[in-house]
DRENLUMZA-552876 format. One line per field, with one value per residue (C-alpha): residue number from 1; x, y, z. Coordinates in steps of 0.25 Angstrom, whole numbers, always signed. Example, Ala and Ser with C-alpha at 12.3 -4.5 7.8 and 13.67 -1.06 7.14 Angstrom:
2
n: (1 2) $
X: (+49 +55) $
Y: (-18 -4) $
Z: (+31 +29) $
This chain:
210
n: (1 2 3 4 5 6 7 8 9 10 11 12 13 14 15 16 17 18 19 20 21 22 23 24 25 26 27 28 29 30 31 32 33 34 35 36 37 38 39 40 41 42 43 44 45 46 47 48 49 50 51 52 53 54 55 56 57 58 59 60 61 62 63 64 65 66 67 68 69 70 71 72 73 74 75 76 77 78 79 80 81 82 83 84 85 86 87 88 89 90 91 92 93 94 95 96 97 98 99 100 101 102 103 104 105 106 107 108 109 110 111 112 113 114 115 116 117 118 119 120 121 122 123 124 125 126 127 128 129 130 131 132 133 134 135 136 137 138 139 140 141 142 143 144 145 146 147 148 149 150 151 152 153 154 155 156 157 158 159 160 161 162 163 164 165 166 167 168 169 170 171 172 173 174 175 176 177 178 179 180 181 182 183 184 185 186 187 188 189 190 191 192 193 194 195 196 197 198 199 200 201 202 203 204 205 206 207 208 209 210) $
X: (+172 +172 +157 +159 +171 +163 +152 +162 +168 +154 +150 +163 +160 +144 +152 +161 +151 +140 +152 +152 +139 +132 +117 +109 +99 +101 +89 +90 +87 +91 +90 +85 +86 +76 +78 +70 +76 +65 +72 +64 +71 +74 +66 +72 +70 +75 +68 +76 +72 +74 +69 +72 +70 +76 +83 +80 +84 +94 +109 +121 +136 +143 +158 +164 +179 +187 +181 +172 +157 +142 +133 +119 +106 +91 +85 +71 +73 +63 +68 +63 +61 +51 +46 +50 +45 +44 +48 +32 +27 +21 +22 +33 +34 +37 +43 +43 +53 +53 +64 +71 +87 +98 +111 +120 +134 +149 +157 +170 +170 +181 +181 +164 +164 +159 +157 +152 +142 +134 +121 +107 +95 +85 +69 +57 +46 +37 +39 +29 +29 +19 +14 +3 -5 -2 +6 +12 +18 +28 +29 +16 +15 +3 +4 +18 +18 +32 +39 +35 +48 +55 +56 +71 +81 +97 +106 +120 +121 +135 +136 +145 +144 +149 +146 +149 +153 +140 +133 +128 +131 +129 +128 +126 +122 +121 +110 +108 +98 +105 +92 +82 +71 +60 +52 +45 +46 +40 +30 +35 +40 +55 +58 +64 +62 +76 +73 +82 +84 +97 +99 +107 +105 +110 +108 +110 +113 +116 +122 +117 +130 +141) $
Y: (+302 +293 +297 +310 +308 +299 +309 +321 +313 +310 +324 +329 +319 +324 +339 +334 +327 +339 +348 +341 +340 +345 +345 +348 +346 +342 +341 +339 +330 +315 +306 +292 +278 +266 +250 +240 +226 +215 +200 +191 +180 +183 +193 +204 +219 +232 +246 +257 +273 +287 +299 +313 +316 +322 +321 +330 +329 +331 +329 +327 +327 +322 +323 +311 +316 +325 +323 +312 +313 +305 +312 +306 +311 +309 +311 +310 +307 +305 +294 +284 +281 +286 +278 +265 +257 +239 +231 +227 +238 +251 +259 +268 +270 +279 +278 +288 +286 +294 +290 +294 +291 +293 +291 +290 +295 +293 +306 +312 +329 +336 +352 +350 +339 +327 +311 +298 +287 +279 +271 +276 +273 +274 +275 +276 +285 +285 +275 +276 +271 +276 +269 +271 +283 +272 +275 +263 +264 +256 +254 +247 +233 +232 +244 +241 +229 +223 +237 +237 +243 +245 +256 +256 +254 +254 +261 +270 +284 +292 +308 +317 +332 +347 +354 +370 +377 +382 +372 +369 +355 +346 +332 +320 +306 +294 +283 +270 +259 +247 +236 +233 +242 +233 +225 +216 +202 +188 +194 +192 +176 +175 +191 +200 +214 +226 +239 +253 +265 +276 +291 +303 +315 +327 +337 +351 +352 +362 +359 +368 +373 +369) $
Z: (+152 +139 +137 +138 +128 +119 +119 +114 +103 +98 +100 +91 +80 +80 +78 +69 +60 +61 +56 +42 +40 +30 +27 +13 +3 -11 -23 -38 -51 -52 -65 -59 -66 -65 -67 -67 -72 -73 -73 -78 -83 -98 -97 -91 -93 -87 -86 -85 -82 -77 -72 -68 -52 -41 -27 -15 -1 +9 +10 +22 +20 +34 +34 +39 +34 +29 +15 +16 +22 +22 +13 +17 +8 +10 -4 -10 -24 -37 -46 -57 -72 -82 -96 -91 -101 -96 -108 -113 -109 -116 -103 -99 -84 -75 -60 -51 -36 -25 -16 -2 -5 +7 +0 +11 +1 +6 +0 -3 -2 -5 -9 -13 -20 -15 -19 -16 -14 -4 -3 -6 +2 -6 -1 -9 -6 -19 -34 -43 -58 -69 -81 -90 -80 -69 -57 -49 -34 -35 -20 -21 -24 -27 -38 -43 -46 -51 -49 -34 -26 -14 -8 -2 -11 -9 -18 -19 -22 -28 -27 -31 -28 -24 -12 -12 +0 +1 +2 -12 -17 -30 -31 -42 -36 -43 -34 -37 -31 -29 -23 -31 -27 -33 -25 -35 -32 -37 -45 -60 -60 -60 -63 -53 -55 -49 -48 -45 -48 -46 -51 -54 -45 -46 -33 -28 -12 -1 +11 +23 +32 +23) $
């Protein structure tokens, strides 16, 4: 009897949650920002960029109250900085990211609009920087040289929004690597080398069946 009564509370709250879920997609331009902050005693230098990309991917809003819900994201994202230019040098450089982000965002909703933030996951699919006609993967050691980089990287995202009753739905987000994501080591003597990057994206959304 208490299986067969465990059982029915489970299969009510699967109802319940199904009943104020919602699934869509979301595509739309971002501005990203690059940093690179080279310590090296007395010397130290920062090398700071942008670049226009985008955002494309999928998007879930599952109720968890009255007006508060999770709103979990699977992205890929193009991000990066162009004319980069090192202190003593005469070449500007270009980086290119393709990334797979899964903000996972805690919001507030209430009459369409919606808010709130969370961490962002953030996995790296393609980095390549260009110099000169040269074009460096940055996920190679052996090409990169001090600008090799991990490829997973930890961050937090913010979105604000407005979903229409039919489904249609505009959003702003704000992300932002928190790890260094470079994973240069002991190759310079006595210099470390931090690496992240973040952006502003703005999207347009539908959600199916709401």
């Amino acid at each position: 009897m208490k299986k067969v009564l465990l059982a029915a509370i489970i299969c009510l709250a699967a109802q319940a949650v199904s009943a104020q879920t919602s699934f869509g997609i979301k595509a739309g331009p971002n501005m990203s920002f690059l940093r690179y902050k080279i310590e090296a005693g007395s010397e130290n230098q920062t090398w700071d960029g942008s670049r226009l990309g985008f955002q494309v991917g999928g998007v879930a809003q599952i109720g968890i109250a009255e007006n508060f819900a999770l709103q979990p994201e699977l992205l890929f994202v193009m991000k990066g900085a162009n004319g980069v230019r090192p202190e003593m040098s005469t070449n500007d450089i270009d980086f290119t990211l393709m990334t797979i982000d899964m903000p996972i965002n805690f919001i507030y909703r209430n009459k369409g609009f919606f808010g709130g933030f969370g961490p962002n996951l953030q996995f790296g699919v393609s980095s390549k920087a260009k110099s000169d006609g040269d074009t460096y993967d940055m996920y190679d050691e052996d090409e990169a040289s001090f600008f090799i980089q991990k490829r997973f990287e930890v961050g937090a995202n913010v979105v604000a929004g407005y979903k229409l009753a039919s489904g249609l739905a505009f959003s702003l987000n704000f992300a932002k690597g928190l790890t260094n994501s470079s994973k240069y080591n002991d190759d310079l003597d006595e210099a470390t080398i931090k690496h992240n990057s973040s952006y502003i994206g703005l999207s347009i959304g539908y959600f199916f069946g709401k």
